[in-house]
N, C-alpha and C positions, 0 to 999 in steps of 0.2 A: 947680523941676521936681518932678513926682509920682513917688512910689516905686513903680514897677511889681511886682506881685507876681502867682501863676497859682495860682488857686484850686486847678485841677488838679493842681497839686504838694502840696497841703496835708491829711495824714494824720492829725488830729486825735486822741490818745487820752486818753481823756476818763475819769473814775473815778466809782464810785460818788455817791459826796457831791457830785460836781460837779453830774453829772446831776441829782439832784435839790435841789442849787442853785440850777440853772440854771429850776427850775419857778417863775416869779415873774411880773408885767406884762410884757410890753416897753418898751422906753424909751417908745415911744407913746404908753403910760398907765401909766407911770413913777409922775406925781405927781398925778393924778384922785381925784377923790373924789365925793361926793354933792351937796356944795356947786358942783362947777365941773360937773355935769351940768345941761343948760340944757332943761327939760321946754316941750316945746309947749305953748301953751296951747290950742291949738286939738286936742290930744290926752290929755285925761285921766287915760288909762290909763299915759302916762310918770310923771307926780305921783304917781299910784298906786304904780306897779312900785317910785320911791325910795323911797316909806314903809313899802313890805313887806320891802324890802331892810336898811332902818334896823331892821327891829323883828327881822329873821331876824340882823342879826348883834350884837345884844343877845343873843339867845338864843344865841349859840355862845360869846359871852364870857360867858354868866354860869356859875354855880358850880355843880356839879351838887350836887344835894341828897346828902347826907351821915346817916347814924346815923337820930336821933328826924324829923328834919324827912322823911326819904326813906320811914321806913316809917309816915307817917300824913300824907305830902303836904303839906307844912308849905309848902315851894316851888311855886314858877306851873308850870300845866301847860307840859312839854317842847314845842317845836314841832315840827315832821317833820321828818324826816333831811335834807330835800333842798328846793332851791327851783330852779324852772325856769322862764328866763325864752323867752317863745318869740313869735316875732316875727318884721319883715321884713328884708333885706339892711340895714343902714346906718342902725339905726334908732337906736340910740345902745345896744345891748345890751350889749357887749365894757367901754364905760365902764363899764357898771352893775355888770358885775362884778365889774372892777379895783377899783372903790369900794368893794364889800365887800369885797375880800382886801384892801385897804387899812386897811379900818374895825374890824376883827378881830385878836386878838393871835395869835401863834403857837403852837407851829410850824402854818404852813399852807403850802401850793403853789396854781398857778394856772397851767395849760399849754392847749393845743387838746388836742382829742378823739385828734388824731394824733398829740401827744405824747405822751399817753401810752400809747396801743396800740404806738408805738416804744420808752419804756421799758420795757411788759412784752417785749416783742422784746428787748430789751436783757441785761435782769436776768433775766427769769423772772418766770411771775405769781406765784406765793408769794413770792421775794422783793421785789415789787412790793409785797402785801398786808401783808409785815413790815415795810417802810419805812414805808407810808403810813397804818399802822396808826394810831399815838402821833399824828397830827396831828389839829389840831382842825377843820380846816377844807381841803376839796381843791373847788378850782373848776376845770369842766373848761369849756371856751369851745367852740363851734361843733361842738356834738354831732351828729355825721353816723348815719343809716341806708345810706348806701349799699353799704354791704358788710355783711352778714348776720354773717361771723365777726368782725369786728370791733365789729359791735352785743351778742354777743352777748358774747365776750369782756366790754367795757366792759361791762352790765350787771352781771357775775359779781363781776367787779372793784368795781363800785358797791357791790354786793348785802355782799359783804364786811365795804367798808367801815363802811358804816351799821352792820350787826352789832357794829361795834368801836367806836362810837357816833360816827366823822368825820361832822362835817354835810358836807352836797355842795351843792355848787350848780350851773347848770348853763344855759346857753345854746342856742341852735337855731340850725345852718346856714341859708342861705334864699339864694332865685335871686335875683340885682340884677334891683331892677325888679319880682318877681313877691310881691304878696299873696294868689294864689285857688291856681290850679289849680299843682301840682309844689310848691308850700309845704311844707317840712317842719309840718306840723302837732302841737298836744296832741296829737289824737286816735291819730296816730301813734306819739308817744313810748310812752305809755299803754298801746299794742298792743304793743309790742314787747317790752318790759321790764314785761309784767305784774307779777311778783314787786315792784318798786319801785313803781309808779303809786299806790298809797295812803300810802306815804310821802313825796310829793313835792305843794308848791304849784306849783299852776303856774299861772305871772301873766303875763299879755298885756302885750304893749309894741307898740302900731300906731304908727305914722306913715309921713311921705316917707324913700326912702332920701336921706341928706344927702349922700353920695358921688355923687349923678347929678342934681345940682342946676344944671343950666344947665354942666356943668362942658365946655370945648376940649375938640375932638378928640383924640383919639394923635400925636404928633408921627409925620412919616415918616424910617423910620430911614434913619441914617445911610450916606453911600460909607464905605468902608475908608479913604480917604484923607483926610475929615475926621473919621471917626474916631478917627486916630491924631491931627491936627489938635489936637479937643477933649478930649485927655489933658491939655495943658498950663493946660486951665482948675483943674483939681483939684491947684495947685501946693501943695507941702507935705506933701501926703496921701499915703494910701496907696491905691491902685485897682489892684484885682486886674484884670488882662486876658487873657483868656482868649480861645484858640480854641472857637467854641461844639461842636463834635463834640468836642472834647477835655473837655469841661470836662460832657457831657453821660456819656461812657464812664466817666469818674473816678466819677462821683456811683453808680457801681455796687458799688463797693468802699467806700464811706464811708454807717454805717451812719446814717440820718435823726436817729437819739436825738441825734448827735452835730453836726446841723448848726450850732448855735449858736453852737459851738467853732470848727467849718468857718469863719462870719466875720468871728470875732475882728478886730480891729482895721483891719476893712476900712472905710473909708471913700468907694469907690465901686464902682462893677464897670462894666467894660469887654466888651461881647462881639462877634467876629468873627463875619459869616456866623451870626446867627442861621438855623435849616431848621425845618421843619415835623417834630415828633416824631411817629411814626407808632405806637413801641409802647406798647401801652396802660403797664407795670411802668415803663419810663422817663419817661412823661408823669407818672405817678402820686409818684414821685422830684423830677421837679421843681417840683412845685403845692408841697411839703416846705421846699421853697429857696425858689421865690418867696413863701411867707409868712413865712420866718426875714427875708431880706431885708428883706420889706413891716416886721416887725417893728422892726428896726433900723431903718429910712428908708434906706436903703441907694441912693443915686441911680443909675440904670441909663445906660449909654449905651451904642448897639448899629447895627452893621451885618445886612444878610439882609432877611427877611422880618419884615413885623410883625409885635407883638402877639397882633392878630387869627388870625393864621393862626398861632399855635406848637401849635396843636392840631390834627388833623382832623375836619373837619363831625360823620363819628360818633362820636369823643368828645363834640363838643361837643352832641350830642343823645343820650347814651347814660346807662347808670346812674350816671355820675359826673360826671355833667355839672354838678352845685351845685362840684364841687372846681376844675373848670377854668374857668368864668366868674368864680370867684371871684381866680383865679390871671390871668387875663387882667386883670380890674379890676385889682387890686394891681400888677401888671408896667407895665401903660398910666401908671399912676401916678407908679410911680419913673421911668418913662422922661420924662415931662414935667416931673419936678425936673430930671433931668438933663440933659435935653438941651433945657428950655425955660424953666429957673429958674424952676419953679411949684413951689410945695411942696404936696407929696403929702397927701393930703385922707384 
């Protein structure tokens, strides 16, 4: 028998040092490196992006010049604060990155762009910028524009950092499927965060997204009655089961820094009566969950409405719309381990 547990009862408090413990891979790219990233050959610019990445975290491990050698340049020129890799949905970026905080000695972190706009939510940005000060190395993965205060925030944040000489590294959000038009773009980043854009490489990574490769439909979800049925498949485990309005109300009171704690030792999720979220602050709450989830592999199995539809049409063509396709692809995904023993891609 599976051990039933309810997300919705789960108060996580979480401390300082955990939080930024918890800033590392996910198990997902756990153990990636340069070597197990597999470059197109029909795309050059992946072969590329490795060997810029190999040569940017040489420069964050080597020694910074010291006394005689510092004030007559004795050591290789510094390279820029920052490396930015920017590219389409699925292109193999997120490894690239992990492979550098891999490839690099500490202290470093490696969270999404909303993890850490949720730790300064957390801590405070000063004390944000005193934490992350002493680290050599902060990669932030799936740097969004879509909210101007949080663009600008993160900028500040960057801006900081580099001052304290953390190299950064840094990733592009991108719509599944779209290379041209709605691409977060260089030319974007560049605009946005003037004060940075001469500090930072910024290296192309094209190809096919590999998550939309011939991949099965969404499985359809589940009756309530088989539902509770395919609880006994996760015998041993732990699977949190939740009412979905219960467990969507809860996620109001538990502050996002803390999701990762949220699913401790959960090894599937169960949900009743999936609905259609309608407000924008609760949808934006849950995109937070379903990538902690996506992070962990976390197998979904669920009653209501699909996938498809856990957002409304105007979110999903509105200014956040890179957060909810992305949260849609991830949820489709864990739902077809779970409910179709496909492992999530």
């Amino acid at each position: 028998m599976p051990k039933i547990e309810q997300l919705s009862r789960r108060t996580p408090k979480v401390s300082v040092d955990e939080l930024l413990a918890g800033l590392h891979p996910s198990p997902r790219f756990g153990e990636v490196s340069f070597a197990s990233y597999r470059p197109d050959p029909a795309q050059p610019s992946q072969a590329a992006a490795v060997k810029a990445l190999q040569h940017f975290a040489a420069a964050v491990d080597r020694p910074k010049p010291k006394g005689l050698k510092k004030l007559f340049g004795g050591a290789k020129p510094e390279s820029r604060a920052g490396i930015y890799l920017d590219g389409g949905f699925g292109v193999g970026k997120t490894h690239l990155l992990a492979s550098l905080w891999h490839a690099v000695d500490g202290p470093k972190a490696f969270g999404t762009f909303v993890e850490y706009t949720n730790l300064v939510g957390a801590l405070s940005f000063r004390k944000t910028v005193e934490a992350l000060s002493s680290y050599r190395l902060v990669c932030i993965d799936e740097f969004e524009l879509d909210d101007p205060g949080d663009t600008v925030l993160m900028s500040r944040l960057m801006r900081e950092l580099a001052d304290a000489g953390v190299k950064l590294a840094a990733t592009s959000n991108t719509l599944p499927g779209s290379l041209g038009d709605g691409r977060f773009a260089a030319v974007d980043f560049q605009r946005e965060i003037q004060v940075l854009a001469d500090q930072f490489d910024v290296i192309r990574v094209d190809g096919e997204d590999y998550r939309h490769r011939g991949l099965p439909a969404a499985p359809e979800p589940l009756s309530n009655h088989d539902l509770k049925r395919r609880l006994h498949d996760f015998d041993g485990k732990v699977v949190a089961a939740d009412e979905f309005s219960d467990l969507v109300n809860h996620l109001e009171g538990v502050h996002p820094s803390r999701y990762r704690q949220f699913l401790d030792g959960v090894d599937a999720v169960a949900w009743h009566n999936v609905h259609t979220i309608s407000e924008q602050a609760v949808a934006l709450r849950f995109v937070v969950l379903a990538d902690r989830l996506y992070d962990k592999d976390v197998p979904i199995i669920a009653s209501g409405v699909p996938f498809d539809q856990l957002f409304t049409p105007e979110m999903m063509s509105g200014g956040y719309m890179k957060k909810y396709f992305r949260a849609v692809s991830r949820l489709t995904a864990l739902a077809r381990e779970g409910q179709a023993g496909e492992a999530a891609a």
